[in-house]
SEKEPA-140501 format. One line per field, with one value per residue: x, y, z of N, C-alpha, C in turn; residue number from 1; residue in one letter. Coordinates in pm, whole numbers, m for minus. Each point is the difference from the previous one (the first is absolute). Example, Ala and Ser with C-alpha at 12.3 -4.5 7.8 and 13.67 -1.06 7.14 Angstrom:
BEGIN
n.X = 1319 / m35
n.Y = m569 / 105
n.Z = 780 / m72
ca.X = m89 / 82
ca.Y = 119 / 119
ca.Z = 0 / 6
c.X = 90 / m77
c.Y = 120 / 109
c.Z = 0 / 73
nr = 1 / 2
rest = A / S
//
This chain:
BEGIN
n.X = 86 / m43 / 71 / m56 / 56 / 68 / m11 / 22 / m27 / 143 / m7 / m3 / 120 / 66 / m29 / m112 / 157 / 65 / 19 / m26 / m142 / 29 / 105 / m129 / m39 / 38 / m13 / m89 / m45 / 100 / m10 / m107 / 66 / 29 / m140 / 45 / m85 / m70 / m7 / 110 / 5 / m114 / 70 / 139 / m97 / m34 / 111 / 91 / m125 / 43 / 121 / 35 / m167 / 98 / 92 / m74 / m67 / 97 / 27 / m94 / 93 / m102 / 40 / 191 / m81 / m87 / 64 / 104 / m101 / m79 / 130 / 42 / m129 / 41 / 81 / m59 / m73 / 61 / 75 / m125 / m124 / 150 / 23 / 133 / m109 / m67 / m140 / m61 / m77 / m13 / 160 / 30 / m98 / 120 / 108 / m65 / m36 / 95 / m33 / m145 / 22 / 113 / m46 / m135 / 117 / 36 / m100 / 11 / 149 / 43 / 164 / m84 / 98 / 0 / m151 / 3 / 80 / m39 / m114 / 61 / 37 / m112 / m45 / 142 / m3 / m134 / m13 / 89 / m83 / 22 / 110 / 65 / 90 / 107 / 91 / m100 / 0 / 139 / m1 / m111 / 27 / 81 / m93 / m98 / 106 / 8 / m187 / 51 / 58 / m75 / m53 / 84 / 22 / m117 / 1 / 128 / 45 / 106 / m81 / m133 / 37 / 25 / m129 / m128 / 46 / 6 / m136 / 8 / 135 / 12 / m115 / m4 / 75 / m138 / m30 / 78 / m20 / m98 / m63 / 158 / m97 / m43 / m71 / m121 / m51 / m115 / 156 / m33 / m22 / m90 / m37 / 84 / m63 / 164 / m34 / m34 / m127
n.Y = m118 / 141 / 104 / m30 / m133 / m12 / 123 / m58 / m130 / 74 / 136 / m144 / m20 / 101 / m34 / m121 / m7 / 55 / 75 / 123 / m45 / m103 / 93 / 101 / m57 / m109 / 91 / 14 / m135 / m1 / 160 / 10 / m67 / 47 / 25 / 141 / 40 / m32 / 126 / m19 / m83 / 99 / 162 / m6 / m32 / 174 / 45 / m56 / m36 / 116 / m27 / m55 / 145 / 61 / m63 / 36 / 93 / 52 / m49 / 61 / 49 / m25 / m132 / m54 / 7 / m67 / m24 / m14 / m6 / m136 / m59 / 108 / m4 / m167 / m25 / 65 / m60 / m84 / m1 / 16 / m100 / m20 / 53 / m10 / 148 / m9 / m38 / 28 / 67 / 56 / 4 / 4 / 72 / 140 / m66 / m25 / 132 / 65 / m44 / 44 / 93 / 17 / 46 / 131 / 69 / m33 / 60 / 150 / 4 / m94 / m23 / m98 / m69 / 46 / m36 / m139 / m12 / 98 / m45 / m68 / 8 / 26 / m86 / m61 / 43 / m38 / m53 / m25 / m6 / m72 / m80 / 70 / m120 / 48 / m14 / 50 / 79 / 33 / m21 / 74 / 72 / 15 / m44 / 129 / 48 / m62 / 34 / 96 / m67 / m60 / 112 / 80 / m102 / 54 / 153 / m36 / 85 / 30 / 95 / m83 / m65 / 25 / 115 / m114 / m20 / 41 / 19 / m91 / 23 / 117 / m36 / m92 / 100 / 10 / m113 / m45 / 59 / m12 / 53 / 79 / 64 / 36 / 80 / m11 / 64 / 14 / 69 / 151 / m161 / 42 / 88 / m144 / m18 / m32 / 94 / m26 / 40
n.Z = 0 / m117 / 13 / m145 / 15 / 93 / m111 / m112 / 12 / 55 / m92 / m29 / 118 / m2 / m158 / m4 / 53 / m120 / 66 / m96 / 59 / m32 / m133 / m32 / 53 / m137 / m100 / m5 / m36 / m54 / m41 / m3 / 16 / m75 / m14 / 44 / m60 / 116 / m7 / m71 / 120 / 43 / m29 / 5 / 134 / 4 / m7 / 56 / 101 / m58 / 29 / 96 / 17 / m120 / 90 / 104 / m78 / m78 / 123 / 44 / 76 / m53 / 80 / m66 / m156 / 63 / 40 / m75 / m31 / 90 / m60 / m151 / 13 / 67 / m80 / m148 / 21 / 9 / m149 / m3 / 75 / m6 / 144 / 41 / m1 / m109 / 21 / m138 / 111 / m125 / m7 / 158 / 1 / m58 / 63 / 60 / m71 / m56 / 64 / 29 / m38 / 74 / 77 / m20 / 13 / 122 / 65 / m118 / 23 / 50 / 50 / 143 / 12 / m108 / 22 / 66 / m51 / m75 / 52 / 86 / m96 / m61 / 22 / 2 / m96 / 11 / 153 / m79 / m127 / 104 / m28 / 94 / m10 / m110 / 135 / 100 / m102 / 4 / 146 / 13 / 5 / 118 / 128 / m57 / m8 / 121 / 62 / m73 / 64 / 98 / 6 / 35 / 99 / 41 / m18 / 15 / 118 / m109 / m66 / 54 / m12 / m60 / m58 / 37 / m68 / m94 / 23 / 39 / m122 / m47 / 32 / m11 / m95 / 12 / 20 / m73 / m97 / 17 / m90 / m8 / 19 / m143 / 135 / 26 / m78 / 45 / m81 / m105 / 22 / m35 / 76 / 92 / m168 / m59 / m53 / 162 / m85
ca.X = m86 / 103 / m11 / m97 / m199 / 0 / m41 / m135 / m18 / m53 / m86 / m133 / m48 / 11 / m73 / m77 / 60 / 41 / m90 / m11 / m39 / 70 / 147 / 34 / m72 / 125 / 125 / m104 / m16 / 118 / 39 / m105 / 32 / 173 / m15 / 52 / m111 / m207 / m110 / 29 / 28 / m129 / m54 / 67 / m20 / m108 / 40 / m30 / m140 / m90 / 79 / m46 / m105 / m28 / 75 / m85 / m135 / 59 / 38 / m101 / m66 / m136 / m2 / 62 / m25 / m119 / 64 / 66 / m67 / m4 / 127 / 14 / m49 / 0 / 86 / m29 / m94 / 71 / 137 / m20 / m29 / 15 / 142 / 30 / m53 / m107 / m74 / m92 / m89 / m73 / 108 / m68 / m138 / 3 / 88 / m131 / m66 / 110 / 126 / m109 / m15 / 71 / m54 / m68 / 81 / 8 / m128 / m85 / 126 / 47 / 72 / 105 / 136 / 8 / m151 / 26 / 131 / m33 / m112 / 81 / 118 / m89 / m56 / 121 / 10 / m91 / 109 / 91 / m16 / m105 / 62 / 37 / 137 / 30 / 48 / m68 / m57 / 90 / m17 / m138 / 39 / 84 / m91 / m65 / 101 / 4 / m66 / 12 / 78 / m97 / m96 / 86 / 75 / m138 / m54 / 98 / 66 / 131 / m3 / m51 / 121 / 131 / m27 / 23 / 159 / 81 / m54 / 54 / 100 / m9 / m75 / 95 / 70 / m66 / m60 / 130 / 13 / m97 / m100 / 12 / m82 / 13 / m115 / m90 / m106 / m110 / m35 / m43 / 180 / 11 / 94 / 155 / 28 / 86 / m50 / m131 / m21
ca.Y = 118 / 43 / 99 / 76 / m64 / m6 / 98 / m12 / m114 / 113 / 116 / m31 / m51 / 112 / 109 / m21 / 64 / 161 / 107 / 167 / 30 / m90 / 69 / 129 / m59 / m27 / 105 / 114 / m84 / m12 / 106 / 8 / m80 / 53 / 140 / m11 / 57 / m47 / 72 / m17 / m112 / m14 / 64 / m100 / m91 / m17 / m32 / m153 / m35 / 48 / m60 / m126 / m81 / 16 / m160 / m171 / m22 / m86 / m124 / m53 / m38 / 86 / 34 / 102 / 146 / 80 / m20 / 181 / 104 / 56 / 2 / 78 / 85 / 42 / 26 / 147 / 55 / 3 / 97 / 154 / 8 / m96 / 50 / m74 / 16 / 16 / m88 / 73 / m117 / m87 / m94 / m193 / m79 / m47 / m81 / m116 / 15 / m74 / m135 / m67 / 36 / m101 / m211 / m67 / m7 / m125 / m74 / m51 / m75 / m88 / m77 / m23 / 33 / 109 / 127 / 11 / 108 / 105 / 40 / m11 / 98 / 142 / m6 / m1 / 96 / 102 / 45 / 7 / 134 / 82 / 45 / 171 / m32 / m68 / m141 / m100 / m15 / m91 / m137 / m40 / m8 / m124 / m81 / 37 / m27 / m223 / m35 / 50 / m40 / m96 / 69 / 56 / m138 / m114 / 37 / 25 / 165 / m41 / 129 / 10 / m106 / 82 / 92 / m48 / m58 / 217 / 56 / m117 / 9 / 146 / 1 / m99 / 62 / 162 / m43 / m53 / 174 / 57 / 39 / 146 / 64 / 112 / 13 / 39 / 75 / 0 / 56 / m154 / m34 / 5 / 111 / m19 / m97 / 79 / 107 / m17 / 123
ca.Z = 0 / 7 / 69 / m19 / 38 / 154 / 39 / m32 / 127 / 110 / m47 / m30 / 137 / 74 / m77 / 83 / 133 / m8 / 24 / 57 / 115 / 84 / 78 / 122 / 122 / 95 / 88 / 120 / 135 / 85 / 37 / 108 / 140 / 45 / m55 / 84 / 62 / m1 / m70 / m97 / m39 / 2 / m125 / m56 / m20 / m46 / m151 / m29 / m64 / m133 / m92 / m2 / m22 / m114 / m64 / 26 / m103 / m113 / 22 / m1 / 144 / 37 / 191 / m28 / 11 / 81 / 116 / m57 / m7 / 172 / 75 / m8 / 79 / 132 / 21 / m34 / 144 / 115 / m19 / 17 / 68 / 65 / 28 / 115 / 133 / m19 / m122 / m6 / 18 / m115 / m22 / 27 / m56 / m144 / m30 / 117 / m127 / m98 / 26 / m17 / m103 / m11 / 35 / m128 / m138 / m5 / m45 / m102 / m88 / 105 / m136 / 92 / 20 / m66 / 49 / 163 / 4 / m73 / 79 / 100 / m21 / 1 / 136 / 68 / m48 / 69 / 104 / m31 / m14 / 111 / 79 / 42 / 41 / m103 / 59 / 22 / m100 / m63 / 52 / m96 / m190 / m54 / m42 / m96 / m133 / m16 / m53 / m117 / m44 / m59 / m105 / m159 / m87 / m53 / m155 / m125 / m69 / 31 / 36 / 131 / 62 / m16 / 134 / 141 / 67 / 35 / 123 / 102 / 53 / 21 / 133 / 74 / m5 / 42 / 150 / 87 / 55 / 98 / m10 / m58 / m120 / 79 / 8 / m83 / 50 / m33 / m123 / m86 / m50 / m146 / 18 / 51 / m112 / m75 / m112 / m22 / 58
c.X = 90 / m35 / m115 / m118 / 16 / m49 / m180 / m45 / m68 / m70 / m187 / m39 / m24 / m155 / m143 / m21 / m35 / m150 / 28 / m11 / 58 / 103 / m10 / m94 / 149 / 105 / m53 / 9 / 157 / 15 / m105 / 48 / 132 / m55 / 23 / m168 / m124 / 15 / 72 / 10 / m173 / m29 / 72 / m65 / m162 / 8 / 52 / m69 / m74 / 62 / m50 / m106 / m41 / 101 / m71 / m110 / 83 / 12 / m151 / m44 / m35 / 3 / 70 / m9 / m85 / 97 / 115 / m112 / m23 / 105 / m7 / m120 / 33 / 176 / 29 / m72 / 83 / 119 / m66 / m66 / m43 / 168 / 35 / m39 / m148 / m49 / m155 / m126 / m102 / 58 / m45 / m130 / 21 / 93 / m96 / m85 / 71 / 46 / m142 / m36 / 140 / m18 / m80 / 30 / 94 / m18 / m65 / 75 / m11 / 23 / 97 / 87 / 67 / m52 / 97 / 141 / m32 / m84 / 114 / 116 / m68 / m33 / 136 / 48 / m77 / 28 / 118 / 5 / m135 / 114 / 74 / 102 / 88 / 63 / m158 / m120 / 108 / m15 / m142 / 63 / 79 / m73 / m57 / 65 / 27 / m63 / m39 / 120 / m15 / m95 / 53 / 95 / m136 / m20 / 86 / 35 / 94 / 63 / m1 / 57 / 160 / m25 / 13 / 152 / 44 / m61 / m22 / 130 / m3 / m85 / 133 / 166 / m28 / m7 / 145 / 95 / m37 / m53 / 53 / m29 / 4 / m176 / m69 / m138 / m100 / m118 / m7 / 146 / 1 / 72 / 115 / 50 / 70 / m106 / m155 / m32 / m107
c.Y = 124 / 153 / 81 / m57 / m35 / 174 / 8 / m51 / 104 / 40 / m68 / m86 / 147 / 134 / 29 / 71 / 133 / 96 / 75 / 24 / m117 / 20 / 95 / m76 / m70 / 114 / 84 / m85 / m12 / 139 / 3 / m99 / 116 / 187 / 24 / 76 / m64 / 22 / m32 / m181 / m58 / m1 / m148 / m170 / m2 / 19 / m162 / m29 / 29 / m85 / m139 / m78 / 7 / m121 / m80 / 41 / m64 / m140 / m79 / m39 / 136 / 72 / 123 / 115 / 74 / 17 / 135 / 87 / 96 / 60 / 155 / 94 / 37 / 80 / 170 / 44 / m37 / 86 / 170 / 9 / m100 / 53 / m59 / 38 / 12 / m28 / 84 / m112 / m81 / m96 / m185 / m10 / m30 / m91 / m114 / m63 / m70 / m164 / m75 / m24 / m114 / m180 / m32 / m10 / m124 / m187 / m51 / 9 / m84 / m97 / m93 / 35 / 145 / 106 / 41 / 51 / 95 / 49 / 29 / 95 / 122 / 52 / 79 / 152 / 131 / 1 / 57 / 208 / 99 / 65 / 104 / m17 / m55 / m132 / m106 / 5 / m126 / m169 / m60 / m11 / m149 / m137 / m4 / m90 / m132 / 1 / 9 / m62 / m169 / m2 / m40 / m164 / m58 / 21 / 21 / 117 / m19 / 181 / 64 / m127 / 80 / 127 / m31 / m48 / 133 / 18 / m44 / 50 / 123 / 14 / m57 / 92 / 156 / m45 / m25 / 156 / 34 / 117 / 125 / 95 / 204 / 47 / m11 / 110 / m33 / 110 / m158 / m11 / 32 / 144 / 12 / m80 / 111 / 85 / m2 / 168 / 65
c.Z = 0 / 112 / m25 / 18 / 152 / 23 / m27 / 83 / 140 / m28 / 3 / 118 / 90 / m42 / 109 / 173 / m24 / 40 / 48 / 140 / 109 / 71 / 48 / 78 / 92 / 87 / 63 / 125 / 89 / 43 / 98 / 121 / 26 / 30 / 169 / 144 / m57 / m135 / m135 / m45 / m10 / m200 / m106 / m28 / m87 / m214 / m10 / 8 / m63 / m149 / 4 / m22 / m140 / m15 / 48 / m83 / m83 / 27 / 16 / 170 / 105 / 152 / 28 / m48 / 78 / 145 / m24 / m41 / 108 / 70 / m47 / 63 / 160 / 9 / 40 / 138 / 129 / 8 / 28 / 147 / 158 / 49 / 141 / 139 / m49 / m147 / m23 / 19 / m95 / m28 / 8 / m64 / m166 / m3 / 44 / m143 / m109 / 128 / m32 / m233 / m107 / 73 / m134 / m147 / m17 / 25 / m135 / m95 / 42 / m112 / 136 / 75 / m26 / 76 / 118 / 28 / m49 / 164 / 104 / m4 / m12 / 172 / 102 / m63 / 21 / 106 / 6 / m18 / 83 / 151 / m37 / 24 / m97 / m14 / m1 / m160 / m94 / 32 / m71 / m156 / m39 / 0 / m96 / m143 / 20 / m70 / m157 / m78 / m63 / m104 / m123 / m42 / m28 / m109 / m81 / m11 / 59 / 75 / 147 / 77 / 35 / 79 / 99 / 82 / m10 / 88 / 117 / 46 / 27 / 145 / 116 / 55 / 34 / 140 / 79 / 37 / 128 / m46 / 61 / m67 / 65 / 39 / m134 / 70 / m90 / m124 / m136 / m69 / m177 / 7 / m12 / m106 / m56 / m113 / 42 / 43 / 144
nr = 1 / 2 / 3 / 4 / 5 / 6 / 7 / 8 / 9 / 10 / 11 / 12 / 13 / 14 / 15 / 16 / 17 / 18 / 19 / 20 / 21 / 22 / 23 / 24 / 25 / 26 / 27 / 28 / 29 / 30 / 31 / 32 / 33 / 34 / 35 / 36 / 37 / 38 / 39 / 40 / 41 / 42 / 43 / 44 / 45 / 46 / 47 / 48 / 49 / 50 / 51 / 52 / 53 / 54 / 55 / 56 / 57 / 58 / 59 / 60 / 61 / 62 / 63 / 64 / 65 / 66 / 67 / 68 / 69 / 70 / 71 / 72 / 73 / 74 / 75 / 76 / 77 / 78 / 79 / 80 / 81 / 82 / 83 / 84 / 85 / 86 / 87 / 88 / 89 / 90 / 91 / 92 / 93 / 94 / 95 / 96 / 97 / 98 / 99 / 100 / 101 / 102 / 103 / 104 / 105 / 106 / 107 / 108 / 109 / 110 / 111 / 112 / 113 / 114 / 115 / 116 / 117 / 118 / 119 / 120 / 121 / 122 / 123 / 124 / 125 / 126 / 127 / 128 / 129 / 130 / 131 / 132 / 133 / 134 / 135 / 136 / 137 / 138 / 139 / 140 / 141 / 142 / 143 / 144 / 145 / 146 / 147 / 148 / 149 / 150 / 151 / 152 / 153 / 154 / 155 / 156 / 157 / 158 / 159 / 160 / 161 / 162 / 163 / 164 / 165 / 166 / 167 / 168 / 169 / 170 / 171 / 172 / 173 / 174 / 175 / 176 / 177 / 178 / 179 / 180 / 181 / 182 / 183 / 184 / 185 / 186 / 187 / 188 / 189 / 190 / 191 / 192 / 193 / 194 / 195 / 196 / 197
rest = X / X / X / X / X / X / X / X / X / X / X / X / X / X / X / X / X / X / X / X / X / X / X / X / X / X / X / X / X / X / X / X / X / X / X / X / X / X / X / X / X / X / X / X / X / X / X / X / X / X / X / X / X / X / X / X / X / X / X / X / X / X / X / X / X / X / X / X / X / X / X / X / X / X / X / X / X / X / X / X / X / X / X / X / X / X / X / X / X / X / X / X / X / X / X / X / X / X / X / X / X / X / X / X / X / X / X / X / X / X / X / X / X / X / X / X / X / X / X / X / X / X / X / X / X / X / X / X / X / X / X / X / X / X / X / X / X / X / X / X / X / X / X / X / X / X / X / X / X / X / X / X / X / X / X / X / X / X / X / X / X / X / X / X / X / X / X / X / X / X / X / X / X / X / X / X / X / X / X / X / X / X / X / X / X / X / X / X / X / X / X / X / X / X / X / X / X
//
């Protein structure tokens, strides 16, 4: 076999893999464990799941996309109103709202194995992003991401397999820090985003 058909060979095992939204999901998902504040590793994780639920429609598993969908709303709402001494009180009934809205989304995917990591990791993640503490939001996440991490070897994304291990490791290495950060306040972090006006 010569050099040019062991390329071919690749190119038509790898083609299927390739996705736009797969790789910025992948690299959003490792900077968001390393981002160094709530409020940005909130906004960060809420563009990987925007990324990602346009790779799990392509892929066809449904739980998953309904599950980043949820993920990017609660995220945005917790990154603006949700701070380490205080939470706007509409907050829990709409996240109470979205984790209920998500059981029935996955519920009426429900593709198994798959559903139930997707549900569980949503679930770990919504706590996760209810907390006011970026250490104790990181420790949820990292469960969160096992569980997603199963997800993602059930349904074949080699994309969201690979995130999950970046973001696994990046968490794992934010956490072994200890969670040096500089304050945060309770303005909107879209403010404290480089050219935001």
């Amino acid at each position: 076999m010569s050099p040019a058909d062991l390329a071919a060979l690749a190119w038509n095992a790898a083609r299927e893999h390739l996705d736009l939204f797969g790789s910025l999901g992948l690299c959003l998902g490792f900077v968001g464990g390393m981002m160094p504040r709530r409020s940005l590793i909130l906004l960060t994780s809420a563009a990987c799941s925007g990324c990602f639920a346009l790779h799990f429609l392509r892929l066809g598993a449904q739980t998953g996309t309904a599950m980043c969908l949820v993920s990017v709303m609660q995220s945005v709402v917790a990154a603006r109103w949700i701070g380490p001494a205080s939470r706007a009180a509409w907050v829990a009934p709409l996240f109470l709202a979205s984790s209920l809205v998500a059981l029935g989304l996955t519920l009426a995917t429900w593709n198994g194995w798959p559903s139930a990591c997707a549900g569980l990791g949503s679930l770990l993640a919504t706590t996760a992003r209810l907390q006011g503490n970026a250490q104790a939001m990181r420790r949820l996440f990292l469960g969160a991401s096992s569980c997603w991490l199963i997800h993602n070897m059930l349904v074949g994304s080699v994309f969201g397999l690979t995130c999950d291990l970046l973001t696994i490791a990046a968490l794992v290495i934010a956490l072994a820090r200890g969670g040096a950060v500089e304050p945060e306040s309770n303005s909107s972090p879209i403010a404290t985003l480089p050219g935001a006006a």
